[in-house]
N, C-alpha and C positions, 0 to 999 in steps of 0.2 A: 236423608241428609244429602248436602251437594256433594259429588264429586270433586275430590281431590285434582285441580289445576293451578298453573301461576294462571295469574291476572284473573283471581277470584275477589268479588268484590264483598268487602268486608266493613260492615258500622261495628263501631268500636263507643260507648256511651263511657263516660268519662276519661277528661284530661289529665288525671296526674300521673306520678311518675312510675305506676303501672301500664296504664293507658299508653302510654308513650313509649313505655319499654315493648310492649306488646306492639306495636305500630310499626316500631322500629324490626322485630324481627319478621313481621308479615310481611313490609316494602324489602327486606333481603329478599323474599321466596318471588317476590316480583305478584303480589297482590295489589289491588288497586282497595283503599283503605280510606275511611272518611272517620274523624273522630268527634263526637257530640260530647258539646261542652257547655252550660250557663251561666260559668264565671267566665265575662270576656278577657280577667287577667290571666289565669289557666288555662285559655284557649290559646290566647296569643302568646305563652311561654312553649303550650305543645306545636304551635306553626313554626317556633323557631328552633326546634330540636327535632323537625322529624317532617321528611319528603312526604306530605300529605295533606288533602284536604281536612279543614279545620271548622266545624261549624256551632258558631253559638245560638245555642238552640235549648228550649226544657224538653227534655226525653222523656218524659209525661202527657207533652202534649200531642195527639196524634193526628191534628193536623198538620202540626207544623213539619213530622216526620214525614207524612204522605207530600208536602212538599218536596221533600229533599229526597223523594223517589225510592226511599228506605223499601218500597216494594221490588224493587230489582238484587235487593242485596239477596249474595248467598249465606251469607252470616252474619248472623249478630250476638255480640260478646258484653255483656252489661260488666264493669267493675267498677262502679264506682266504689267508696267508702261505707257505702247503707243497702248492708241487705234487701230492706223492705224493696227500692228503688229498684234495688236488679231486680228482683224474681216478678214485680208489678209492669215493668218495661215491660222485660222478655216477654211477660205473658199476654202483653197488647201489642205485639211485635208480631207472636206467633198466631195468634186470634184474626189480627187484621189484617197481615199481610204474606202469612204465608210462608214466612222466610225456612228456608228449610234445615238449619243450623244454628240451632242458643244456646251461649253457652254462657254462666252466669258466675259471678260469686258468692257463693254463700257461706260463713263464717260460724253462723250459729247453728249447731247441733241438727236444735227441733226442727228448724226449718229446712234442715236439708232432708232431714225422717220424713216430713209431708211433703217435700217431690216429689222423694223417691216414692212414697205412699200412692201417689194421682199424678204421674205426669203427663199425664192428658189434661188433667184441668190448670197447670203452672206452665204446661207449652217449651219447659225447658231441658235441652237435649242434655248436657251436661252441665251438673254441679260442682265447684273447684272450692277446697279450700286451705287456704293459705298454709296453714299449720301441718295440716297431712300432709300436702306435698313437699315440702322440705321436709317432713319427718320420713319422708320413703327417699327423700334423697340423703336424707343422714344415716339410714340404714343401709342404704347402699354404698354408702364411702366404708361404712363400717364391716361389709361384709369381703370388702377387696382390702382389709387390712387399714383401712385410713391411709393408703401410702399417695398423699399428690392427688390432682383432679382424676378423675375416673368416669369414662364416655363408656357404658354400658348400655348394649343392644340386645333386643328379642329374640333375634333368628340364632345368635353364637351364643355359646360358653365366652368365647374372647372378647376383651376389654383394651381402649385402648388407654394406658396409662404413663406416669410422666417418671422418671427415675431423672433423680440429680448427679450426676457425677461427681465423685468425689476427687479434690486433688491430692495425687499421689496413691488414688484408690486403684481395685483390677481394670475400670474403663479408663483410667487416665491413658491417654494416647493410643488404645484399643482402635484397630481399624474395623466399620462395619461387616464387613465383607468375611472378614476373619473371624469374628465374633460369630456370625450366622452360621460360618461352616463347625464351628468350632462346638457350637449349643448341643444340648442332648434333644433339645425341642426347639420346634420352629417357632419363630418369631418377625416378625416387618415393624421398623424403628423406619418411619415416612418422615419422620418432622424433626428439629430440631433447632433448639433455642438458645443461643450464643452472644451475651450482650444484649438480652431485650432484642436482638433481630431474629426471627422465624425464618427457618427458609427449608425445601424440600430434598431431604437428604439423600446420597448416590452411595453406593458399595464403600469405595475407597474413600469417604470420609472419616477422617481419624477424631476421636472423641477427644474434648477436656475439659481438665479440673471445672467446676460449675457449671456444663453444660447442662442443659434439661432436655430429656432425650425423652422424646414421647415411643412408645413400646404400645404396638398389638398385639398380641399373644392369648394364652390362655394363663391360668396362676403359676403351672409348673416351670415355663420361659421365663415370665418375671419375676419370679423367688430364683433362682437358676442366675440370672443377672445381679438383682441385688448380691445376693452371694457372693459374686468374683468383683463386686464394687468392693465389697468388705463390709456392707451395711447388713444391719438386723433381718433376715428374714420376717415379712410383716406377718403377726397375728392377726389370724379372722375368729379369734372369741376367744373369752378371757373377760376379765373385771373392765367392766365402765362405768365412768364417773362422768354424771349429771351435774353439770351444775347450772342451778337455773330452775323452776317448778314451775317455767310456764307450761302452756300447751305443748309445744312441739316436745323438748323435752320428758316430758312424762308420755308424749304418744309414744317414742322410741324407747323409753323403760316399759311401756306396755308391751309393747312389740317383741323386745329381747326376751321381757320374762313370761311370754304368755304360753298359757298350756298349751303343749302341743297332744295333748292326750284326753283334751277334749272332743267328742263326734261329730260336731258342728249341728246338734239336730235340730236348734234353735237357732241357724243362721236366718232362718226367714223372719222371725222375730225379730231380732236384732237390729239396733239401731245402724245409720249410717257410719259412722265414728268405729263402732264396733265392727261394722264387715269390711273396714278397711284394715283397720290393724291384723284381718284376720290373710288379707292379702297381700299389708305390708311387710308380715312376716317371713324370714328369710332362712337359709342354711346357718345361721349365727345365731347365740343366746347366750346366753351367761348372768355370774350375779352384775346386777347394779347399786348404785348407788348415788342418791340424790342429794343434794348439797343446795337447800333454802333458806333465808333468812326469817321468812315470816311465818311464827310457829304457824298463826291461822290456817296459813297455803299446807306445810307442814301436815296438820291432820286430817287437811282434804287429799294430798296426795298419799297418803296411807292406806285409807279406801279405795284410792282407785289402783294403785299397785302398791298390793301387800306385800307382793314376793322382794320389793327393794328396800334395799336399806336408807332411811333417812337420816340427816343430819341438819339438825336447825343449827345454822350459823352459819359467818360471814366468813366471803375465801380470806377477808384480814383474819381474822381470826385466829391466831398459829394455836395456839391452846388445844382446838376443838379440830383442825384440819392443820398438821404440820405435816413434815415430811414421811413419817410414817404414813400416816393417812394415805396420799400422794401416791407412795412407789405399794402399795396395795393395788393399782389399778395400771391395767395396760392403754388403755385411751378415753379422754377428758371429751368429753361434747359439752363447750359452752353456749348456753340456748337460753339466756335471762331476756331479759327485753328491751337491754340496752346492749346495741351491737359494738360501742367503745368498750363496756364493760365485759365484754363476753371474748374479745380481742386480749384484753389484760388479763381474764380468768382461764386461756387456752395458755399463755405466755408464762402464766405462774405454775400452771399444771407441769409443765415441761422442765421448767428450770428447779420443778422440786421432785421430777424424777416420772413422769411419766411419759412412756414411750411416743405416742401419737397424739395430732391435738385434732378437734373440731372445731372451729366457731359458724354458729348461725351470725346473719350480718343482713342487714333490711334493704341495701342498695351496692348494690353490683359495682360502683367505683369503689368500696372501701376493699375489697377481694384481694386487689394487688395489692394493698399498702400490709394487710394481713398474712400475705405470703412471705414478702419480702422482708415481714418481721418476724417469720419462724411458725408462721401457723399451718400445718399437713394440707389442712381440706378447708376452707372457707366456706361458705353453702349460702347463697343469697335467695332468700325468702321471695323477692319480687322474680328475679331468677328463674326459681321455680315454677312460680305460677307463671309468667311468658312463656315458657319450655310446654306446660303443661297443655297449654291452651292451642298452639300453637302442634303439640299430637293429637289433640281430640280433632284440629282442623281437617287435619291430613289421613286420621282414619286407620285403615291397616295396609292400603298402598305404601304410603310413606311413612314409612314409622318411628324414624327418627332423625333429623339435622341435629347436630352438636358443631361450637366453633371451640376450637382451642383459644384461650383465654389470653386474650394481649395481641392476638395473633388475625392473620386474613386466612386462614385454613380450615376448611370445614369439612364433616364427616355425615356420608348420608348413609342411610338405613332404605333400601326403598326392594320395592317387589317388582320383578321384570314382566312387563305386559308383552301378552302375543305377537303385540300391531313392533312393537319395539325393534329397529332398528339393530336392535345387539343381538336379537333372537336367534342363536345358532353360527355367529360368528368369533373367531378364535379373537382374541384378547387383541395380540399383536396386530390383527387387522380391524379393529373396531371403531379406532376413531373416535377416543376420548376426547370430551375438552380438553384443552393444555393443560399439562401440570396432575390432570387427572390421575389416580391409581384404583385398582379393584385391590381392596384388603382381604374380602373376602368372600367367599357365595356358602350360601345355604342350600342343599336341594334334597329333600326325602327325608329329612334328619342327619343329611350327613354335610361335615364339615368341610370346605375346600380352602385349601390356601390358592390361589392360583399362579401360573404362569402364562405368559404368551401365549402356548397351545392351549388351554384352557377355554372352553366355549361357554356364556351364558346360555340363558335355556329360559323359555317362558315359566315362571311360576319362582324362578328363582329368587332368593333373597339375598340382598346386592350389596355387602357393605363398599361403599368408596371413599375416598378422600380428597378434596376439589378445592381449587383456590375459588375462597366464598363468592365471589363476584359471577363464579360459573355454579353455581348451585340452582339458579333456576333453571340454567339452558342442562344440567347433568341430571335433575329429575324430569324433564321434558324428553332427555334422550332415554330414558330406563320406563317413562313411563305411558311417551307415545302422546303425549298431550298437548294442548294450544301451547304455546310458546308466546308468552307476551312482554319483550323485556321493556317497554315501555307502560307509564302510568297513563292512563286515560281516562277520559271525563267522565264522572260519573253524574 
């Protein structure tokens, strides 16, 4: 595969609002991006949403790609809408020209079983699909309690996560500075959200009523805060309630209820679908409970997880799902396949008595309006797969960007190279971008908060926090690499 750089050049086959979401976070990392499109009105709605070249072109035909020099890319990422199309691209991409990164999407089962089967004869380096990955990101809101967005990284136990202030609560008018000395556990509270404005917080910053205080720490700091808020200590398992029998939803009741007392001695048998659930699964399980309308779906999702409890019927329904029902579970994951109705099924869950809500939601503008009407964790499908695509790019150098939601702040995950500038120099002397912070280093297994004295080290694992606009120039400085903040021809 290529090496992890800004200004790597990236074909991206399909214009829609995957395509574009995906474009859009590649020109942040500062990659140079061409998107292949053969509807010229999808072409020219992605030239106006997204700093990049734009080419209408069929992605089938292989000359018209050896035109467009498709042999110089270091990746190529097929998602259109039709399976067949990506796995047939990629694999006249890989065949022809060599490119040394595919990454495709593949939706249906079988055909992700016969890549993985021969991926020498499909040429395709990674397979993504939609559904798993939001189901490992809904297991993952699930395993930190559903409490607020949750940026979980490889190298730490620590996460960093959002607590709302409540007014009149223990943070109301709490100074940082005080709080910190005051904790039985360490914690760094970087950011915080006051009126929809974001801005990077100092010591003597005093907390209030509605503030959103984004928290890095480990679980014990953030239940330790919640606490002197006055709020609920969040559960990490306990009763959840599905509602919804699509895929993603029943991937996460597989996941919750699946034997952990099984030996895995038939993981090499095992289909795609199934060796993910067996890695989606997490320190969290409990019972479930699935709540569908269509008896049909009903006793298909019976076979595939027996251990949950079904309920055929509509969340109208008071009869068959009333408030009993309801305050029987600690957190709702609405995952149907309408994301309006899956916003109203997180909404009713809450107001009939359950603690935490989830809604799955198909496009990343509806996230705010979801928040701001009461929903825990939003989780956007498209979301996913950009995040997802967008790690496979970057490998195990960088392992992870995250941006806080609404906001210009981002959080990078990356691994200190040798050649790196920061190699063996104290914090205080280093020479962050502006605004930069180190939250925190990984090195041997062991966990570092840092201060000023605090030296990186080659091999070290880097968490930081960067105003987004320095995120390429902040992975060029940790990671020794060309530095390209300009787009160039390709």
């Amino acid at each position: 595969g290529a090496e992890y750089r800004s200004g790597m050049r990236v074909w991206i086959l399909g214009a829609g609002t995957l395509g574009v979401l995906v474009a859009r976070h590649l020109r942040r990392e500062l990659h140079d991006v061409v998107i292949i499109e053969r509807d010229p009105v999808a072409a020219d709605e992605a030239l106006r949403k997204v700093d990049c070249y734009v080419e209408i072109c069929d992605g089938t035909d292989l000359r018209a790609l050896r035109r467009l020099s498709i042999d110089r890319a270091d990746c190529f990422i097929a998602i259109t809408g039709s399976d067949e199309v990506n796995m047939v691209v990629s694999g006249l991409v890989a065949q022809a020209f060599g490119t040394p990164l595919k990454i495709a999407r593949v939706r249906n089962s079988q055909y992700a079983d016969g890549i993985a089967g021969a991926p020498e004869l499909f040429g395709i380096d990674h397979v993504l699909n939609p559904e798993i990955e939001t189901a490992s990101a809904v297991l993952r809101a699930l395993e930190h309690g559903a409490v607020g967005q949750v940026a979980a990284f490889r190298s730490t136990s620590h996460s960093l996560r959002e607590i709302r202030v409540t007014p009149g609560g223990g943070l109301d008018g709490a100074c940082l500075f005080e709080l910190a000395a005051e904790s039985r556990h360490r914690f760094i509270a970087p950011v915080l959200s006051r009126d929809q404005d974001y801005t990077v917080v100092v010591g003597s910053t005093r907390l209030q009523g509605n503030d959103l205080l984004y928290v890095f720490s480990g679980a014990e700091a953030f239940d330790e805060l919640q606490a002197r808020d006055g709020g609920e200590v969040p559960r990490r398992s306990g009763n959840t309630l599905v509602i919804g029998g699509s895929l993603i939803g029943v991937t996460v009741a597989e996941a919750l209820t699946l034997d952990r007392t099984a030996d895995g001695s038939h993981a090499e048998e095992a289909g795609v679908v199934s060796r993910m659930l067996r890695r989606l699964q997490r320190r969290i399980s409990g019972p479930v409970t699935i709540v569908e309308a269509s008896e049909k779906r009903c006793e298909e999702i019976r076979h595939l997880v027996p251990a949950a409890e079904i309920i055929a019927t509509d969340i109208r329904d008071e009869a068959r799902l009333g408030r009993d029902e309801y305050a029987r579970h600690n957190v709702v994951v609405a995952a149907g396949i309408d994301q309006q109705a899956n916003i109203v099924a997180a909404l009713q869950a809450k107001a009939q008595g359950v603690e935490r809500a989830i809604a799955v939601l198909f496009h990343e503008g509806y996230a705010r309006i979801a928040r701001n009407l009461g929903v825990d964790v939003p989780i956007s499908i498209k979301g996913c797969m950009a995040n997802a695509i967008a790690s496979h790019m970057r490998g195990d150098a960088v392992r992870a960007l995250y941006t806080i939601p609404g906001s210009a702040i981002s959080i990078v995950e990356a691994v200190l190279a040798t050649e790196s500038a920061f190699n063996g120099v104290p914090l205080k002397h280093a020479g962050l971008p502006k605004r930069s912070l180190i939250l925190s280093i990984s090195r041997d297994g062991t966990e570092i908060i840092p201060d000023g004295e605090e030296a990186m080290r080659a091999g070290d694992v880097v968490v930081a926090l960067t105003p987004r606009e320095n995120e390429g120039l902040l992975i060029h400085l940790l990671r020794a690499t060309r530095y390209q903040p300009r787009l160039h021809s390709v």
